[in-house]
Residue, then its C-alpha position, 0 to 999 in steps of 0.5 A: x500500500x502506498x502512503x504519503x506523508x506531509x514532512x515537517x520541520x525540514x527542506x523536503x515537504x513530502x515522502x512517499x513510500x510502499x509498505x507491503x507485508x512490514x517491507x518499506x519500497x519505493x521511498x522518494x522524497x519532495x525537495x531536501x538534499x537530493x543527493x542524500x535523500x536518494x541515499x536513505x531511500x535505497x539503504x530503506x529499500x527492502x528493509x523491515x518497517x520496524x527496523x527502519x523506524x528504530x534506527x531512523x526516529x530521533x536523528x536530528x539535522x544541525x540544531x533541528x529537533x528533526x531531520x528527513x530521516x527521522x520524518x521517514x520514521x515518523x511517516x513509517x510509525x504513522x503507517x504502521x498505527x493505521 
């Protein structure tokens, strides 16, 4: 099932992403730091929703309370409520 989810607090704006059977697939990203963001969508890649959220959620940016990593863990938290 596809989800999509408003980010906040960072440069991108929004995430979408696949969440089949607990697997995260086909992560992309609204804005931020392209080059980056396009590097945590492929380490996510077939990884474990769980897994992902547990080692993504808290990661800050610079003096943000939050970073596009911890939005992924966020948007994958709220996915997995659902």
């Amino acid at each position: 099932m596809t989800h999509t989810y408003k980010t906040k607090g960072t440069c991108s704006k929004q995430i979408t992403f696949d969440l089949n059977d607990g697997i995260i697939s086909n992560v992309s990203f609204v804005g931020g730091c392209n080059g980056n963001l396009q590097g945590v969508s492929k380490l996510v890649e077939g990884q474990k929703a769980e897994d992902v959220l547990h080692k993504l959620k808290g990661i800050r940016c610079g003096v943000k309370p939050t970073s596009c990593p911890d939005q992924l863990a966020l948007a994958i938290e709220e996915a997995l409520n659902r």
